[in-house]
N, C-alpha and C positions, 0 to 999 in steps of 0.2 A: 189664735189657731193652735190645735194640739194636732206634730206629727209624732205616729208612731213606727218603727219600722219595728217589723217583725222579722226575727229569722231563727234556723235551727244555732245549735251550736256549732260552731267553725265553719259557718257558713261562709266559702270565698266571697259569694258577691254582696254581703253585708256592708265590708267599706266602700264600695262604690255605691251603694244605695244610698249611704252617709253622706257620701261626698256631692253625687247630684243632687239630694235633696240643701246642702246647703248653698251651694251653686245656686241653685234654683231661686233661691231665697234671698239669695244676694244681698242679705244685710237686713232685710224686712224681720221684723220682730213675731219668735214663734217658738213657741215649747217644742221641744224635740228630743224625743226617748229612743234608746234602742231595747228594745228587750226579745231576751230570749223564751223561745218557747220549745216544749221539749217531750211532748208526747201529742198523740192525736185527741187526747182530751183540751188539752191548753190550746191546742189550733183550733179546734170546735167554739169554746168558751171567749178566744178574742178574736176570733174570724181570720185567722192566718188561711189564705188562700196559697197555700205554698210559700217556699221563702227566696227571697222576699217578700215580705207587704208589705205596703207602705197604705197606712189608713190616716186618712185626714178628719181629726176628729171625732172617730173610729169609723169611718164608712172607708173602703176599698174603692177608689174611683178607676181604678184598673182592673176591678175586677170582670172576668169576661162572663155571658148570661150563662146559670147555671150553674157557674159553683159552687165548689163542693171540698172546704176546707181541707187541708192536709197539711204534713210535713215534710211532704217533699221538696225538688229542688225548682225552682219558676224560673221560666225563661220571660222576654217582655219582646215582641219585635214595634221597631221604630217604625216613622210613617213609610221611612225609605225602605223598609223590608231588612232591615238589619236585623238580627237579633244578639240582645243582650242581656244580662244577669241582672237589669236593674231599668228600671223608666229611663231615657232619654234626657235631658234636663230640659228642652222643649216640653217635652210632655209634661212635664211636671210642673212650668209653669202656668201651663196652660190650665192644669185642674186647680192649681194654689190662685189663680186669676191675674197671676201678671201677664198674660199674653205670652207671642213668640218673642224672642231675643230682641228681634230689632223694634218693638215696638213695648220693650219692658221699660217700666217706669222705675224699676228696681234700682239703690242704690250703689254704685260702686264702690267696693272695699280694694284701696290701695296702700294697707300698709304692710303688715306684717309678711302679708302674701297675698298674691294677687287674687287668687282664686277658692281659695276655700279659710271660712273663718274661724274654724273651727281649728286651725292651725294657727294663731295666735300665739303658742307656748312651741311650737315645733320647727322654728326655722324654714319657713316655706318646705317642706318635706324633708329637710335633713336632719332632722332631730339634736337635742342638746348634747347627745355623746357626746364629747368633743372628740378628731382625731387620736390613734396610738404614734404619731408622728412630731419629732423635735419637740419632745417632751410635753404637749399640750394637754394629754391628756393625764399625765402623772400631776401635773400641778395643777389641773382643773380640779381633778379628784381630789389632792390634796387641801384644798379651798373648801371644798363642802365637807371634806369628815370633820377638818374643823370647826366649821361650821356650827357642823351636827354635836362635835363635842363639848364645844362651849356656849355655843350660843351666837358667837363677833367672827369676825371676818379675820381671817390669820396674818402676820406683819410678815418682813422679809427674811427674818430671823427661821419662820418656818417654811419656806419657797425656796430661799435658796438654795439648800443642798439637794431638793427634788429638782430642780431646773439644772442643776451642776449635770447631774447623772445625764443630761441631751445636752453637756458643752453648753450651758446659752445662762442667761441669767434671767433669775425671776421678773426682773422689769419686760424683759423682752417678751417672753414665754406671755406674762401679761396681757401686755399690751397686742400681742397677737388674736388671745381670745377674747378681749374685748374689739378688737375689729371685726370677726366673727360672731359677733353677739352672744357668744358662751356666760359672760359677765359683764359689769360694768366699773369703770375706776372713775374715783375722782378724782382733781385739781389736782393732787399730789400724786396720783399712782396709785392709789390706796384701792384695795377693794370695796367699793360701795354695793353693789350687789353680785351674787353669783348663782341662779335661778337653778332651784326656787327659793332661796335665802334673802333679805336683806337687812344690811349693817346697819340701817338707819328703821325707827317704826315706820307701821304702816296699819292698816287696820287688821290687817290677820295676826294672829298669835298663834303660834303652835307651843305650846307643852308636850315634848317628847316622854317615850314610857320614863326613862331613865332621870327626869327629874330636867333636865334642858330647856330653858324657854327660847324659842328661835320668834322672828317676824320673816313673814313670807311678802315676795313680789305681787302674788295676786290670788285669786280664789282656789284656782286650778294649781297655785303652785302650792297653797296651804295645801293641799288633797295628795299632794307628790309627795311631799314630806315622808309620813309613814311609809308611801308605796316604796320607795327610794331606799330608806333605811332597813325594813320589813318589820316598822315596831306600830307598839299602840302608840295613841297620839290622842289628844284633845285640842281641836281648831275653837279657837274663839273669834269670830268677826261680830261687824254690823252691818244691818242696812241701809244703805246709804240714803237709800229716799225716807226710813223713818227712824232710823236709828237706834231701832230693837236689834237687841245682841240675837247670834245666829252661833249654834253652837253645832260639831261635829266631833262625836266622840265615836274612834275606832278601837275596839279590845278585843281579843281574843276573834280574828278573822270578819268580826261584823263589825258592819256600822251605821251611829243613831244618829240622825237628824233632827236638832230641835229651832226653832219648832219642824212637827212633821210635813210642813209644806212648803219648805225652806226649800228654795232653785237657783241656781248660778246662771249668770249673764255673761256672755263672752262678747267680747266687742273689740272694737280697732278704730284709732283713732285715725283719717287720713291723713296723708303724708308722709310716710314711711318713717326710718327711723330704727333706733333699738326697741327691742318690744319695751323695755322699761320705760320708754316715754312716747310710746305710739300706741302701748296693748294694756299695760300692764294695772292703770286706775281704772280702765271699765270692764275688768273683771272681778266681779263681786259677787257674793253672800246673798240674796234678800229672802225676808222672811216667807216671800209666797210672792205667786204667779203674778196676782194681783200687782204687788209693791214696781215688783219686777218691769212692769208691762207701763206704770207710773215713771217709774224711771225713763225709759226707753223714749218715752212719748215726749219728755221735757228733755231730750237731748238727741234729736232728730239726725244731727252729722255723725252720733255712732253708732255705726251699722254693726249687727251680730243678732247673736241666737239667744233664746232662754232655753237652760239644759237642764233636765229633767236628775235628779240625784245620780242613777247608776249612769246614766251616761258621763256627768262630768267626775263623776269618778273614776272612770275608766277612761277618761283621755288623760287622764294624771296618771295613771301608772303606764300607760302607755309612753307618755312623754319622759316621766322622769324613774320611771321602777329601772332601765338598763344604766343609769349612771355611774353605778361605783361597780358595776363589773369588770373584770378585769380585760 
C-alpha cells in the first residue's frame, strides 16, 4: 500500500496527519510520502482535496461527495462530532482495513517509543539535542565535530577540558548521555557510537564534502549527516535483502538517489533498549519498494514503515539538522 499525505507548505496539521497515519499502521508494512503541494494546479493534478489529504493509493477515502480539489485548509470531524486537522486514527484504520482499536490485528511497537515509529531516531519525542545543562551538551557537541573532523570517536584527552568548564569529568558527563541514549560507550567508557556517527563499521558510509569518511548508526542517520553539518555528502549503503549497493549523493542543495527507486525502512526491534540495539539494524537503504516489502515479509517481529525519499530525508534533518547549534 502507497500512503500519500498531501499538504500546503507549513501546513500545522501536517505532523498530526503523519503521526495518525503511522499510529494507524502500527507497524504494518506501507510506503509513506509526504509531499508538498503548492498551487491550485498541483492540487487539481494529485487530487489534494484540501490539506490535508491523505490518499490511499491515490484515491481520497475521506473525501466528502462532490469535491472540488483545492489548497486550502481541511478540517475532518470524528464519529463523535469532534473536529480535527487530520482523520482520527479509528478512522483511518478502518479505511487502511484494520478495523477499530480493539479489534486491530495490528502489531505493537514497544521499543524505541511507544507510539509512533517514525520516531525511532527521536528519543520518544525528545529529540537528540542533548540538554544546555552540567556540561551535556558541550561535550555531546564536542563528540560529533570530532567525529565529523576525523572520522573516530574522540579519547579523553579531547573531553576533558569541555567537561572541566561544568566542574565534572568527561567520564561522567559520559556516562550521563549514554543513559539518555545521546550515545553509546563500550566496555571501557570509550565512545562506540554517538548518533548519527559510529566508531565501529556498519553498512552506511558517508564521504563528507571535506574529504572525511564517517560510518553511520542507520539509514536515517547516514541522511542527518549533511543535514547536521550543512555540507555535501555521498551515502554509500546496501541492500540488505540483495545486496546491490544504494548510493545518495547530496551537492549543491539537491539530492540523487541511485538507483531512483531506492526507499528506506524504519523499523524497531521489540523490547526496548538503546535505539543502537532495538532501532538502529532495521533501518536501511533498499534498492526499491519491491526489495523493501521482501524484507519486511521475512522478518514479520519488525514492525515500521517504508519511507518514500523526501520524507526520510526530512526526518533526518529534522532529527539531527539542530545538533551543533549552539
Amino acid at each position: 500500500m502507497r500512503i500519500t499525505v498531501l499538504t500546503v507548505p507549513g501546513c500545522p496539521n501536517a505532523p498530526l496527519a503523519m503521526e495518525r497515519v503511522a499510529a494507524a499502521l502500527a507497524g504494518r508494512a506501507a510506503r509513506v510520502e509526504l509531499v508538498e503541494v503548492h498551487d491550485q494546479a498541483q492540487a487539481v493534478e494529485r487530487g489534494m482535496n484540501g490539506s490535508p489529504t491523505i490518499l490511499l493509493d491515490g484515491v481520497d477515502p475521506f473525501a466528502p461527495e462532490g469535491a472540488v480539489p483545492s489548497v486550502s485548509c481541511r478540517l475532518f470531524r470524528d464519529a463523535d462530532g469532534t473536529v480535527s486537522g487530520a482523520p482520527s486514527v479509528a478512522a483511518l484504520r478502518e479505511v487502511l482495513g484494520g478495523g477499530s482499536e480493539s479489534g486491530s490485528d495490528a502489531v505493537p511497537v514497544d521499543c524505541c517509543t511507544a507510539d509512533d515509529p517514525l520516531d525511532v531516531v527521536g528519543r520518544a519525542g525528545r529529540g537528540r539535542r542533548a540538554p544546555a545543562v552540567r556540561g551535556l551538551r558541550a561535550v555531546h557537541q564536542a563528540v560529533l565535530r570530532h567525529f565529523a573532523a576525523t572520522g573516530a570517536a574522540p579519547g579523553p584527552e579531547v573531553l576533558e577540558p569541555v567537561a572541566a568548564q561544568a566542574g565534572r569529568t568527561a567520564g561522567e558527563v559520559l556516562a550521563e548521555l549514554a543513559a539518555e541514549d545521546f550515545l553509546t560507550l563500550d566496555e571501557a567508557g570509550r565512545v562506540r557510537a554517538a548518533y548519527p556517527f559510529s566508531a565501529v563499521p556498519t553498512r552506511h558510509r558517508v564521504r563528507i564534502a571535506d574529504g572525511v569518511e564517517v560510518w553511520s548508526m542507520c539509514a536515517i542517520d547516514a541522511l542527518g549527516i549533511p543535514a547536521m553539518l550543512d555540507a555535501d555528502a555521498v551515502i554509500s549503503s546496501t541492500d540488505p535483502m540483495t545486496g546491490e549497493p544504494v548510493t545518495v549523493t547530496i551537492r549543491d542543495g539537491k539530492t540523487v538517489w541511485e538507483p531512483q527507486e531506492a526507499v528506506v525502512f524504519v523499523g524497531q526491534r521489540p523490547g526496548g533498549g538503546p535505539a543502537a540495539t532495538a532501532c538502529c539494524d532495521a533501518l536501511n537503504f533498499f534498492t526499491s519498494d519491491a526489495t523493501a516489502r521482501s524484507w519486511t515479509a521475512g522478518h514479520p517481529g519488525i514492525p515500521g514503515l517504508i519511507l518514500g525519499q523526501a520524507q526520510a530525508g526530512q526526518i533526518a534533518a529534522q532529527t539531527f539538522g539542530p545538533l551543533l547549534a549552539p
